[in-house]
PAROLUM-613801 format. One record per atom (N, C-alpha, C, O): x, y, z. Coordinates in steps of 0.02 Angstrom, whole numbers, plus 50000, padded with zeros to 5 digits. Layout:
% PAROLUM-613801
XYZ ...
//
This chain:
% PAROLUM-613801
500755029851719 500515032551655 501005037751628 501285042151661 501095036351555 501595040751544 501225051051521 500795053851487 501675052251558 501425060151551 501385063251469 501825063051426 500795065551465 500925070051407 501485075651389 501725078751436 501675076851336 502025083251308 501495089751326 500885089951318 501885094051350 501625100551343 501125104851293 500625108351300 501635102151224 501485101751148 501405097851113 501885094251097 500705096551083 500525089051071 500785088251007 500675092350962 501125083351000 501215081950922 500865082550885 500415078350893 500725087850811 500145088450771 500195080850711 500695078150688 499415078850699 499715073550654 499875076250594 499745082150584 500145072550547 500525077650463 500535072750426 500305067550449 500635072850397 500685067850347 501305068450314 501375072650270 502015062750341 502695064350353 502865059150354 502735056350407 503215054950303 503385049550303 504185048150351 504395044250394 504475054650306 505115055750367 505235056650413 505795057950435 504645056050448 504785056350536 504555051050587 504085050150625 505215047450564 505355042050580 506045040750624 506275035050628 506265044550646 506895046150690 506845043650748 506275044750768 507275039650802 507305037650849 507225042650905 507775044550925 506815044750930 506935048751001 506415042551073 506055037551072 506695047651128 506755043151179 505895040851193 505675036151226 505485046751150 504935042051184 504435035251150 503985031251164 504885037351098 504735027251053 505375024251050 505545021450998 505675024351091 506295019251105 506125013351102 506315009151060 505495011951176 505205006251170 504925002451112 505014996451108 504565006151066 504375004550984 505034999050943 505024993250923 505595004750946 506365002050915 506354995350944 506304990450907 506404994451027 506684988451044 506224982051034 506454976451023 505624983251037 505104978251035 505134977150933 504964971850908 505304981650903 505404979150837 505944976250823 505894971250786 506464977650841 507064972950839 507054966650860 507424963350823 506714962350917 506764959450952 506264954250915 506414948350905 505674956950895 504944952350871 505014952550775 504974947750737 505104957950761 505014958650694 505404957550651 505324953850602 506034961850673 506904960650627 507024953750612 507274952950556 506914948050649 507114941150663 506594937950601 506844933450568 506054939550587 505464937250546 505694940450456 505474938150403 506154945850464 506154947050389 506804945550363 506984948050310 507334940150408 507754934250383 507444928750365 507514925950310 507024926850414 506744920050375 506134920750336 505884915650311 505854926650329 505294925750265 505834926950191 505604924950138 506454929750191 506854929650149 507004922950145 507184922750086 507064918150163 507444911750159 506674909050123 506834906050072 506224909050128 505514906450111 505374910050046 505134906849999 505494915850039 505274920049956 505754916749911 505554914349858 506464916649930 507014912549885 506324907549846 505874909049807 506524900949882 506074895849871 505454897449824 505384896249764 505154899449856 504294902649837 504274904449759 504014901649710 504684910849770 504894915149685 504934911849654 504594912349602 505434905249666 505834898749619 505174894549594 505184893149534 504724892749622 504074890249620 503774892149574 503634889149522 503544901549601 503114905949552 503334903949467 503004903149415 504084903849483 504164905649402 503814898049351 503624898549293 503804893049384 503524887549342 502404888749333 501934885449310 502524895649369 501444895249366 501354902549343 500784904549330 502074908049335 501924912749313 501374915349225 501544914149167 501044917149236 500754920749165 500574925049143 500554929249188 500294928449070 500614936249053 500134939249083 499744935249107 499994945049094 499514947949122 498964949349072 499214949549016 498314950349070 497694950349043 497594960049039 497884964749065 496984959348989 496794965748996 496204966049068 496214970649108 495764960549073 495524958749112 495964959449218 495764961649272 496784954749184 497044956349250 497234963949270 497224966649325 497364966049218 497464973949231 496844978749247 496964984749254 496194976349252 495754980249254 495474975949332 495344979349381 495454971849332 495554968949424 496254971249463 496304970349524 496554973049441 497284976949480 497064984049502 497154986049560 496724988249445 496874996349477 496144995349523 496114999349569 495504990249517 495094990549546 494884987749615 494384987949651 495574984749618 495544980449688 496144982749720 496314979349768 496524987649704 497164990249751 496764999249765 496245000849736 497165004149815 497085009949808 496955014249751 496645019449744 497235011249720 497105015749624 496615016549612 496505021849583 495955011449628 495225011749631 495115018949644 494695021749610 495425022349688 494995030149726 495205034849642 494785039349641 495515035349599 495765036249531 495505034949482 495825036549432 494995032449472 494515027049429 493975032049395 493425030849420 493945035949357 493265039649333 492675036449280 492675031349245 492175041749292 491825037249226 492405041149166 492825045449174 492195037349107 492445038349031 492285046249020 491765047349050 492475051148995 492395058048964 491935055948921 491385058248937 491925052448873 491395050148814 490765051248853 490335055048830 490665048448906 490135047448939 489625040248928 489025039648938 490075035748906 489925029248907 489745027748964 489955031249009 489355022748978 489245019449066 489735014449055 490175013549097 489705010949002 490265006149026 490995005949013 491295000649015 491295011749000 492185014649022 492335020249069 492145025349098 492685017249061 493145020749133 493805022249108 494055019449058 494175028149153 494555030749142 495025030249204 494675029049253 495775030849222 496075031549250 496795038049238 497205036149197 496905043349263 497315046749241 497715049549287 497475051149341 498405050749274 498785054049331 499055059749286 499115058149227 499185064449299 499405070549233 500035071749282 500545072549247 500215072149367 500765075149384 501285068449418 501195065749473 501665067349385 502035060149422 502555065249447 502605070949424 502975062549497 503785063749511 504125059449536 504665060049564 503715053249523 504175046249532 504805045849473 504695049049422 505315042749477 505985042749445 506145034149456 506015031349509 506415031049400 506385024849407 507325022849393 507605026349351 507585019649414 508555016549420 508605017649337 508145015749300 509185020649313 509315020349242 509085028449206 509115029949146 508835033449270 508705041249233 508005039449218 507755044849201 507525034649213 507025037649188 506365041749219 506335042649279 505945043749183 505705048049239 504815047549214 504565048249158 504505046049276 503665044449239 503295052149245 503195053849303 503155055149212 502865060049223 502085061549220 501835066049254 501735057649181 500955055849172 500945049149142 501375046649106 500175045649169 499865042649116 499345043049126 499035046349169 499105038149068 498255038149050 498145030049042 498615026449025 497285026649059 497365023449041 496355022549031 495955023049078 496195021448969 495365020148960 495245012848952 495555009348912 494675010149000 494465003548983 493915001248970 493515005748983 493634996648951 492864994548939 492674987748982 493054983148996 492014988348996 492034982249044 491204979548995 490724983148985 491274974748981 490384972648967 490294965148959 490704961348984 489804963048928 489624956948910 490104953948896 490294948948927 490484957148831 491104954048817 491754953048860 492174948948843 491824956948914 492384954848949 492704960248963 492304964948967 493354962148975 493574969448980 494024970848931 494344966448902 494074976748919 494584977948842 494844984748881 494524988748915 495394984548867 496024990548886 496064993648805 496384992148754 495604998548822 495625004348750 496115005848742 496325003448690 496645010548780 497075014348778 497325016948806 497045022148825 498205015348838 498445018148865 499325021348856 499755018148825 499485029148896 499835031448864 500315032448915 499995033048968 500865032848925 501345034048977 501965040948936 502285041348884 501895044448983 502375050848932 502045053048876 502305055548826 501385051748887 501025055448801 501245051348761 501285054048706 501515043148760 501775038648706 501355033648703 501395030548756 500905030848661 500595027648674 500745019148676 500915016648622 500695014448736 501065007448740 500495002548733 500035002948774 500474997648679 500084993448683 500114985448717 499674981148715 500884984948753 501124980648776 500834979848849 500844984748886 500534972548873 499934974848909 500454971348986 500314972149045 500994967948961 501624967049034 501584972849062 501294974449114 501974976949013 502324982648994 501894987049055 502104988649111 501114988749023 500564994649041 500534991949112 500584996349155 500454983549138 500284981949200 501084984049256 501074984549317 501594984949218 502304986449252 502084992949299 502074993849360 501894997249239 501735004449248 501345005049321 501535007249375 500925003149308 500325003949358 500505001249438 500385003849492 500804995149420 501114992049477 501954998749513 502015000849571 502294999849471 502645005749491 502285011449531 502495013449586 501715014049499 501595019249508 501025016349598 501075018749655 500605011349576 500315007849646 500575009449699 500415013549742 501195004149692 501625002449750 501985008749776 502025009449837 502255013449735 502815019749732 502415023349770 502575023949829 501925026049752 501545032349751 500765029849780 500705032549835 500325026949769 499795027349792 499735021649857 499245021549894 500175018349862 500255013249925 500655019749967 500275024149985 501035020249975 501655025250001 501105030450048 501195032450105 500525031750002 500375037850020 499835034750088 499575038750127 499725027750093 499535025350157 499895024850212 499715024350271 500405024950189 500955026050254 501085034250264 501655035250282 500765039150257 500825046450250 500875047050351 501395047850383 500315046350375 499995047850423 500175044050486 500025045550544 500605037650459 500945032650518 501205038050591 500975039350646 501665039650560 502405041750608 502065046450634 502275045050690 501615052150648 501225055750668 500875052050703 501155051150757 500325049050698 499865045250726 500105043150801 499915044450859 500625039150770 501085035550831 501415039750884 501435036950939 501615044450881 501855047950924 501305052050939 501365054650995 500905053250916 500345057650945 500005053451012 500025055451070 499635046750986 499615041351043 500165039151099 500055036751154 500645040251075 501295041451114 501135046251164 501025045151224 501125051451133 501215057951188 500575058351246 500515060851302 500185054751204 499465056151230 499285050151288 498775050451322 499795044551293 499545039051310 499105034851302 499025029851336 498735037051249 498065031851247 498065024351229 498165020651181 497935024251282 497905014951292 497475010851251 497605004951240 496905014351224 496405011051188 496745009651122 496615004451092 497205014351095 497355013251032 498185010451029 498575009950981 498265008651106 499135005651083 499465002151041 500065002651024 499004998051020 499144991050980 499274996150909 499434993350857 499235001350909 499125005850829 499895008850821 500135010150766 500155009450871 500915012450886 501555006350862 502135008150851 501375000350857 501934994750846 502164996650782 501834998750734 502704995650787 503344994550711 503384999550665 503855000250625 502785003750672 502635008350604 503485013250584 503795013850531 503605015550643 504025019750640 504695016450643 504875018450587 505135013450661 505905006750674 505485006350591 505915007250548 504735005050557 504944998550502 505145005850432 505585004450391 504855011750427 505055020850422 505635019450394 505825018950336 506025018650472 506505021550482 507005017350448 507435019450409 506925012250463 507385005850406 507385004250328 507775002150285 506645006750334 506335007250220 506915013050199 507305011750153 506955019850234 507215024050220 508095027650261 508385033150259 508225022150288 509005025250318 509295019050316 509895019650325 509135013550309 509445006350330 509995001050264 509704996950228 510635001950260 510904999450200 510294995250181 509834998350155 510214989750189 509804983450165 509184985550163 508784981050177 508964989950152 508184994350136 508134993050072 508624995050040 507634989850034 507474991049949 507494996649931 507724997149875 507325002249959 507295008949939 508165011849918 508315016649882 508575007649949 509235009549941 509405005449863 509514999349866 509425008249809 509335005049765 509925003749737 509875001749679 510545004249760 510955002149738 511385000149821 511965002049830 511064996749866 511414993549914 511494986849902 511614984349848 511384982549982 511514976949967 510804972449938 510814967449902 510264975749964 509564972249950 509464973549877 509074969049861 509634977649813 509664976949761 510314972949742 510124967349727 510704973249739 511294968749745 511324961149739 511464957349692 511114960149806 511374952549820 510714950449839 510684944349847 510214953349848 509444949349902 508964949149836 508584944549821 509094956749791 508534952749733 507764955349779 507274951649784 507794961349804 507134962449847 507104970449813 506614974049823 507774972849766 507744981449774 507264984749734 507214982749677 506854990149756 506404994849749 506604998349677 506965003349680 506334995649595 506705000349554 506665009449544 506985013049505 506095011349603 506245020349603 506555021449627 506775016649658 506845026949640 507435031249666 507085031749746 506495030449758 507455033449783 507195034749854 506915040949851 506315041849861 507445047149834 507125056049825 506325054249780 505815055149814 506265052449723 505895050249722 505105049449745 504615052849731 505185043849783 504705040749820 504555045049878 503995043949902 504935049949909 504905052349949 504475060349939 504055063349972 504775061249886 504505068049853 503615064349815 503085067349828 503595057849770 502895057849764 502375056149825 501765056849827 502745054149866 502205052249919 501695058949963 501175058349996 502065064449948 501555069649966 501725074749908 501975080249920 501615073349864 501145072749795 500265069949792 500015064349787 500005076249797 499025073149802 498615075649753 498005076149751 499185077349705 498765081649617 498315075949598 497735077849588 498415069749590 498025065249566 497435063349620 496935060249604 497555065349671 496855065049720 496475069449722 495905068249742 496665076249702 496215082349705 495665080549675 495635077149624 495035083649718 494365082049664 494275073349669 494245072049609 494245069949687 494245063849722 493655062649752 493225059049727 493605065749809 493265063949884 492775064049865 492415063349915 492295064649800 491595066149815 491235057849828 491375052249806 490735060249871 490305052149889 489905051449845 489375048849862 489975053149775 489425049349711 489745046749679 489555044149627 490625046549707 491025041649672 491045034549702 491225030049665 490905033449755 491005027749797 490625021049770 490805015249782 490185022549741 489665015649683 489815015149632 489555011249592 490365019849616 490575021249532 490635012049497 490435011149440 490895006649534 491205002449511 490604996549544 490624990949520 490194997649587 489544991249607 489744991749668 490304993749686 489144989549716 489034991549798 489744985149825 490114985949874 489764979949784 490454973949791 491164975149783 491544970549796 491484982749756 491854982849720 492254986849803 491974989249852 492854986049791 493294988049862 493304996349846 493585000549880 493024997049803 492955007949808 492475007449847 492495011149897 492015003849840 491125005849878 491475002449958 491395006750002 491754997549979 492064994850033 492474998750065 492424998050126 492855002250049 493215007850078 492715012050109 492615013550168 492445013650058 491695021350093 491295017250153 490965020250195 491375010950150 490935007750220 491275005950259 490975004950312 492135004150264 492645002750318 492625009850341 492665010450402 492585015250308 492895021750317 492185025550382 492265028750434 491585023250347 490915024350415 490825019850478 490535022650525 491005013650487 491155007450513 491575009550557 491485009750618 492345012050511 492875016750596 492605022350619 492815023850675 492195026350593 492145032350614 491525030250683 491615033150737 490995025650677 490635025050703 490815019950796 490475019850848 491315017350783 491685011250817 492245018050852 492305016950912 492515022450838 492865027850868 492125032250918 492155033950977 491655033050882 491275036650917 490945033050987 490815036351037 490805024850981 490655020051024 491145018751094 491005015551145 491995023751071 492345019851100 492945027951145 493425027351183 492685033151122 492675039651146 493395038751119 493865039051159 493495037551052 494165041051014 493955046550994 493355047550986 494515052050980 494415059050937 494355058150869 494785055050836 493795060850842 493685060650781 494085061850716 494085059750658 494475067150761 495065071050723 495705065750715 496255068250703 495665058650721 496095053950715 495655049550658 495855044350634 495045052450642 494845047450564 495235043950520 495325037950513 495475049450490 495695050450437 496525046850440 496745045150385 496815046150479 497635045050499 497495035450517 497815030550498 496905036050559 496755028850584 496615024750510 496985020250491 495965027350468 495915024450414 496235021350376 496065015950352 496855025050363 497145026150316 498025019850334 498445017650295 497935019250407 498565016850457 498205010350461 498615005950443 497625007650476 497355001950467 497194997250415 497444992050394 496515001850395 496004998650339 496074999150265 495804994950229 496505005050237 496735006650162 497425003750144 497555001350089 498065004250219 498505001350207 498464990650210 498884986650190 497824989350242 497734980450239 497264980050181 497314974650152 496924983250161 496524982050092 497204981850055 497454976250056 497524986450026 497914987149991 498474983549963 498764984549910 498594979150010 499134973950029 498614969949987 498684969749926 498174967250012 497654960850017 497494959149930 497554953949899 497254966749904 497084966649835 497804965749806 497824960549773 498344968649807 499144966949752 499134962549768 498814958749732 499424959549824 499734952349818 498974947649785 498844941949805 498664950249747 498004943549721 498354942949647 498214938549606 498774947349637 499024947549541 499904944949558 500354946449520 500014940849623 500474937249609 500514933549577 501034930649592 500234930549524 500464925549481 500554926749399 500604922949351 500524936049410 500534937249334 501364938549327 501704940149376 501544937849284 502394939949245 502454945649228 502054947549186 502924950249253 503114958449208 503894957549264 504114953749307 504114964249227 504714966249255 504334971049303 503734972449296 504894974149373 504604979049405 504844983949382 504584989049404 505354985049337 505544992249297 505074992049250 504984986949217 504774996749242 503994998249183 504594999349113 504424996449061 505185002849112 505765003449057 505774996149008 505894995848948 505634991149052 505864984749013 505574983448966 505034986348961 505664981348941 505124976948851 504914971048846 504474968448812 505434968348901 505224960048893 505224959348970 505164963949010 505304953448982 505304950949090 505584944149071 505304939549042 506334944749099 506974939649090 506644932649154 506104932449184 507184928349156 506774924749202 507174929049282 506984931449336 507654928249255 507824933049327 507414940749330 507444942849387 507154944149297 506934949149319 506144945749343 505904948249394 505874942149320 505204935549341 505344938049411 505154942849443 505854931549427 506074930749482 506184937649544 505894938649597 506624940649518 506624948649553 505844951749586 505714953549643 505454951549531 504654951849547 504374948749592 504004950849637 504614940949575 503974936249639 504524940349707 504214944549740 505114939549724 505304942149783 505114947149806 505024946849867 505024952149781 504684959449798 503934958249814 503764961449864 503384954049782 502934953849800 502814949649875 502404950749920 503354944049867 503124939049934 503524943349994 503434942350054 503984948349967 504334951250040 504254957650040 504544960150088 503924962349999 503494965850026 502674969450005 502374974350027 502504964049953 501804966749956 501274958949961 500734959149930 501444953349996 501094950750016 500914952650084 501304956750108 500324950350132 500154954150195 500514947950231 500254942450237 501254950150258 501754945450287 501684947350371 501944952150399 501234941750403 500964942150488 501644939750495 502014936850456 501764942650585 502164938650615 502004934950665 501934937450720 501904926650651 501424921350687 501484926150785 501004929450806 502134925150824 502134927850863 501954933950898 501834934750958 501954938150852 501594944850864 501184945450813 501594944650768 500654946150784 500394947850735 500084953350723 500074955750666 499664957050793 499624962150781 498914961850742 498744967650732 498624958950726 497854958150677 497544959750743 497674958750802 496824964150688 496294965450752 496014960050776 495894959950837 495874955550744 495494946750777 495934945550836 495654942950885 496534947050841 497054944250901 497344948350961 497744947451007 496804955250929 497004960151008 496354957451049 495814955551028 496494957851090 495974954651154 495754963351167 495874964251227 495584967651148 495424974951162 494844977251134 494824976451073 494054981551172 493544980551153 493574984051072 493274981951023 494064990351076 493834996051024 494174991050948 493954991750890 494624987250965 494734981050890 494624976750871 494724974450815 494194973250954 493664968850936 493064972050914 492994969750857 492664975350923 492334979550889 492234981750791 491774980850751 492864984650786 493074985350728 493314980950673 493324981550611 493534975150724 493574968250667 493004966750654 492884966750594 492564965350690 491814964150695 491514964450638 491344960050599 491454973150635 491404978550586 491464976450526 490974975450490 492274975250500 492644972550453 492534966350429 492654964550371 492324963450469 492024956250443 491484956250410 491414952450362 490924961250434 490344960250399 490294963850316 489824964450277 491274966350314 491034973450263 491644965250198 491484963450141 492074963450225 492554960050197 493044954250218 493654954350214 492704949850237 492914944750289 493364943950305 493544944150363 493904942350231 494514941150203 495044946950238 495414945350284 495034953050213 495194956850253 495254958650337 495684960850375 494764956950340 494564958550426 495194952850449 495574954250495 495234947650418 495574942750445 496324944450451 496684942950499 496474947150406 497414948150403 497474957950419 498064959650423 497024963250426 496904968750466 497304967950513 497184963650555 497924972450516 498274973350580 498094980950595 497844985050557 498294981850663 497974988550715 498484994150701 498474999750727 499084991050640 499614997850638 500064993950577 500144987850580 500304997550527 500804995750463 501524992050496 502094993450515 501064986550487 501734980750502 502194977350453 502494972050463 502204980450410 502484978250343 502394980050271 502724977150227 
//
């Protein structure tokens, strides 16, 4: 059994600590060996795929844009309308510090919608206090800011987590320690990283990340737009079906399945967020693969190569990409506390429960 640290690793919420030391060595080698090998040939398969997309691609809806912020993390962002309508809703970010290739810089938006008999209507939305009625354009935005900033911020709690179980040895939760940190450490130090936005993966692969890395790094613990959030009379805001109200029941589901299984409680919030918000999250974007925009929100139009640029980014990194050999899904750990919790997950979201891995594998 491996011995604890003296000093237990506190968890943080630290995307950058992701550095090789000797006691996730083992982590590095088992990711090199199982994982590295899987994101050459899902590249050889997105080529293809993208090439496909572009003959079924179509524009995005006001409708698809109002199933996007409500079925990805953006949902926790979702208010009623100020008017005090029941049926609009509001979405707003007032503090951005995401930065996008080309100097530009998102600093707020807004966006009001209506949902009723008639269907959904995108009232109004404003990016920079400018108001854009271009609805590619508005879905670019959102998808930037998603993926950049409110996905990102599921990976907060990884690299902590992992070494904390590290230090701690706990066996119950091993399967939670794989790849998170080698996959860190490669998004953010590795030439061929999308985040490297002017390496070879923007370059020549057609996979690159259009924010800046400082960036992404600086909004990801950025939580102005979460403040005032947490309250539980928001969780029905959208119907007991809607993945906001599903979160609030994955989120009692782990807490209750940790208590069954003598985890520390004080790992809620890091586990949640390392499991069940980062595989929802995946699960809901990749469902608006088949709409058309550029991934620079700057653009006006979406070329066929920038099309194309898009489907690759979605099939290589925001579809939920298993690796058949390791996969890592809770259905496939043979372990009571994730058999348990898939269990759980099944009864809350089937779909999910099914592609749920035990740690951010991608």
């Amino acid at each position: 059994m491996m011995k604890s640290t003296k000093t237990p690793t506190p968890i943080l919420p630290n995307f950058e600590d992701c550095e090789w030391t000797p006691s996730v060595a083992h982590l590095f080698r088992r990711h090199f060996f199982l994982q590295t090998p899987m994101y050459f040939l899902r590249w050889l398969y997105a080529v293809f795929y993208s090439l496909y997309l572009l003959f079924v691609l179509k524009a995005p809806t006001d409708a698809d844009m109002a199933w996007a912020v409500e079925n990805t993390s953006l949902c926790m962002l979702i208010r009623p309308a100020s008017n005090g309508r029941s049926d609009e809703y509001e979405i707003t970010v007032d503090d951005c510090k995401l930065r996008a290739t080309g100097g530009f810089q998102l600093n707020n938006m807004s966006m009001r919608y209506k949902k009723g008999e008639d269907g959904v209507k995108i009232l109004h939305f404003t990016r920079n206090g400018e108001e854009i009625s271009d609805m590619s354009q508005i879905f670019s935005f959102w998808f930037f800011y998603g993926t950049l900033s409110s996905h990102a911020k599921c990976h907060l709690f990884s690299n902590s987590l992992v070494r904390h179980i590290v230090d701690r040895d706990l066996k119950t939760l091993q399967e939670s320690t794989y790849t998170s940190i080698p996959l860190h450490y490669g998004l953010l130090h590795s030439p061929i990283s999308p985040l490297q936005s002017d390496g070879n993966v923007s370059s020549f692969l057609a996979v690159g990340v259009v924010g800046t890395r400082e960036s992404v790094m600086k909004e990801s613990k950025n939580m102005s737009a979460w403040e005032g959030h947490q309250s539980g009379r928001r969780w029905d805001l959208l119907g007991q079906e809607s993945l906001l109200y599903k979160l609030f029941r994955s989120r009692r589901a782990l807490q209750g399945v940790m208590k069954r299984h003598g985890v520390d409680q004080k790992l809620l919030e890091p586990l949640f967020n390392h499991i069940v918000v980062h595989s929802m999250d995946h699960h809901g974007a990749y469902k608006s693969s088949h709409l058309r925009f550029s991934l620079h929100p700057w653009d006006t139009g979406c070329t066929t190569y920038q099309a194309f640029n898009t489907n690759m980014f979605r099939v290589m990194l925001v579809r939920p990409n298993l690796n058949p050999p390791a996969p890592n899904t809770l259905r496939s750990i043979n372990k009571p506390f994730y058999q348990d919790l898939y269990r759980e997950l099944k009864n809350i979201d089937p779909d999910v429960a099914e592609m749920a891995t035990a740690s951010v594998m991608y």
